[in-house]
C-alpha positions in Angstrom: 0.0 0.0 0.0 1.1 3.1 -1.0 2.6 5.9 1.5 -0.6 8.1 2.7 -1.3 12.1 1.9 -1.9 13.3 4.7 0.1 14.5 7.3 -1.6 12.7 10.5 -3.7 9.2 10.1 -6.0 10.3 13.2 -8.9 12.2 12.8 -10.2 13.2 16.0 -9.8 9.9 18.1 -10.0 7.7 15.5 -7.8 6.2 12.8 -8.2 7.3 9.2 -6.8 4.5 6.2 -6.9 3.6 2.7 -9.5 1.5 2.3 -8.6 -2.1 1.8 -10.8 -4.4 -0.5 -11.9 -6.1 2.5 -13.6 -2.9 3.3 -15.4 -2.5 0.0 -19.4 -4.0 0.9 -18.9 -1.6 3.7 -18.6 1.3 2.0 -21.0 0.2 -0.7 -23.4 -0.2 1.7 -22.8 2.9 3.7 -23.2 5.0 0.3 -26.4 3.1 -0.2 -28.1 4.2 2.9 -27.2 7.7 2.2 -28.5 7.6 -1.4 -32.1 6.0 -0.1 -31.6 8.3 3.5 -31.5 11.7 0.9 -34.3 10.2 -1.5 -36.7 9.6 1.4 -36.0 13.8 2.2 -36.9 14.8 -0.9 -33.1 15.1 -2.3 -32.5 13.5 -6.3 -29.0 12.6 -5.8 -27.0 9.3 -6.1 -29.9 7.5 -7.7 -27.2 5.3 -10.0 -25.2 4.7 -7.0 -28.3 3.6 -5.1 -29.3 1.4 -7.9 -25.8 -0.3 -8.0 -24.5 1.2 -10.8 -21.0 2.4 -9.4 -20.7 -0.6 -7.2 -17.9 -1.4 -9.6 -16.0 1.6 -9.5 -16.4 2.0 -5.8 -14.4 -1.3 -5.7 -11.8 0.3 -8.4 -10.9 3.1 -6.3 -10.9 0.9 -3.1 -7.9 -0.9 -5.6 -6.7 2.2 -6.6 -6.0 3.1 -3.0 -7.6 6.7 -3.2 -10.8 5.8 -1.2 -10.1 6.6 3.0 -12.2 5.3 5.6 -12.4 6.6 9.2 -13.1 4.0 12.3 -14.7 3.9 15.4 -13.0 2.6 18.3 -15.0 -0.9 17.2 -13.4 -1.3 14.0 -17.0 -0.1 12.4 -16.5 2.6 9.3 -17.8 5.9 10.8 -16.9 7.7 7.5 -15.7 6.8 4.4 -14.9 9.7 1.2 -12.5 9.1 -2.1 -9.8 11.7 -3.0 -7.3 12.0 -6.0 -4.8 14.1 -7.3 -5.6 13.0 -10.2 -8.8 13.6 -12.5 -10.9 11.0 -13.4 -13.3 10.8 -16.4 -16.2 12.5 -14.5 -13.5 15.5 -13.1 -12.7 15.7 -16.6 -16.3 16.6 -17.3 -17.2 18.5 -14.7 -13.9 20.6 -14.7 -12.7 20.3 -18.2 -9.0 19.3 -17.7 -6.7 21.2 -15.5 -2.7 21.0 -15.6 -3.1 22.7 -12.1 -2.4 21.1 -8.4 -5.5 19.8 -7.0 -7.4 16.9 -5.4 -11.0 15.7 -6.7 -12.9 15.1 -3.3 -15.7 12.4 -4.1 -18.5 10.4 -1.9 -18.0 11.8 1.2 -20.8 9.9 3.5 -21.0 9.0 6.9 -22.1 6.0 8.3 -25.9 6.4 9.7 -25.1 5.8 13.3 -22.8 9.1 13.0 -25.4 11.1 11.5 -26.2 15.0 12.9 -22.8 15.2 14.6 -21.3 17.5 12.3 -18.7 15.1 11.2 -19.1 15.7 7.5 -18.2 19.2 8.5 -15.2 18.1 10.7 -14.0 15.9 8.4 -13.8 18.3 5.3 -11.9 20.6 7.6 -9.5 17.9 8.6 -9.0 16.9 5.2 -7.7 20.6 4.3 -5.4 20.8 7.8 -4.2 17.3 6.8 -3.1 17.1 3.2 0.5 16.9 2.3 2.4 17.9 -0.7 2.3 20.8 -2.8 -1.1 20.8 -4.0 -3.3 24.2 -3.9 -6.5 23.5 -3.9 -9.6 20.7 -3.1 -12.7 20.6 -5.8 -15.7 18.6 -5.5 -19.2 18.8 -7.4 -22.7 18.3 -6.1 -26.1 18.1 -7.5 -26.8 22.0 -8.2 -30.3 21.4 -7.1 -29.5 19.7 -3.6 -29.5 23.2 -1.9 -28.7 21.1 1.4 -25.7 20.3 -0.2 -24.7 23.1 -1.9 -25.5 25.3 1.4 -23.1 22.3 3.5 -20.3 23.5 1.5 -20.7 27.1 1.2 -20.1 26.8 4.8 -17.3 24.7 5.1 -15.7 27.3 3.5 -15.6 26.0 0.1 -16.0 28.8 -3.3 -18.5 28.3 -5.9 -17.1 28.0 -8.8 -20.2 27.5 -11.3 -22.4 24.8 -12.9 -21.4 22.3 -15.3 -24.1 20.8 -17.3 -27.7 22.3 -17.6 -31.3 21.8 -16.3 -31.9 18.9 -14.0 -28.3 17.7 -15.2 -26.2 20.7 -13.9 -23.8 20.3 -11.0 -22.5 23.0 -8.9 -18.7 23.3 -9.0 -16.5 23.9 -5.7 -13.2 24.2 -4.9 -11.2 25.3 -1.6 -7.5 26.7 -1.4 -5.7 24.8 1.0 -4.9 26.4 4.3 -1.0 25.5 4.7 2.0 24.9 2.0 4.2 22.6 2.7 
């Protein structure tokens, strides 16, 4: 397994990996209860995920070693979310492609019993304290119709950049500098 990006593997008390394959149904399973948790409030997102149609390329990045995990003290995944510094065919749609330093943030969930905690907000800030290397900047995209969402990361301080796609299809672009050089 390949050496981590961030500085620190703690995130609060608890220990934050690469995801191993063994992990994988976890994860899956955890993104699926989001998906049908966000459908039941009224929210369109993640329908294809929910469906099963990224079960597949969950599992790739899990191999790829760019999905993290976060665990309680009982070996349970609290949190799970997949970053690259490198784009991947939907960062290449959404962003067009960049020659810049960045790192796509993707499928940041948290496991249900960690819900209303604020640890999606924690967690985003850690990731920002955390990252090594010489990269400037985290993006990520969201449903630009999920105004929980979008709203979530206005206040977690990231920018908004501006839609990509149109209608029912558009995505709201964000990106964050990073706090600290190294």
């Amino acid at each position: 397994m390949s050496q981590s990006i961030f500085i620190s593997n703690q995130f609060d008390a608890y220990p934050l990996r690469k995801a191993t394959p063994s992990d994988a149904d976890a994860v899956i399973r955890i993104l699926k209860d989001a998906a049908v948790w966000i459908q039941a409030k009224g929210i369109s997102q993640w329908e294809y995920l929910r469906a099963g149609g990224e079960d597949n390329e969950i599992i790739q990045d899990i191999h790829k070693g760019t999905t993290y995990v976060v665990e309680a003290k009982n070996g349970q995944i609290k949190a799970s979310f997949n970053l690259s510094d490198i784009q991947n065919a939907w960062d290449l749609e959404m962003w067009g492609e960049k020659h810049d330093h960045a790192y796509y943030l993707h499928r940041l969930v948290v496991h249900p019993e960690y819900r209303h905690r604020q640890l999606g907000k924690k967690l985003l800030a850690w990731i920002d304290q955390n990252l090594g290397g010489n990269n400037s900047c985290i993006r990520l995209d969201c449903v630009g119709r999920n105004d929980v969402l979008n709203k979530f990361y206005q206040q977690a301080g990231y920018t908004y950049i501006g839609k990509a796609g149109v209608g029912e299809d558009a995505f709201s672009l964000y990106e964050k500098r990073l706090l600290r050089s190294s």
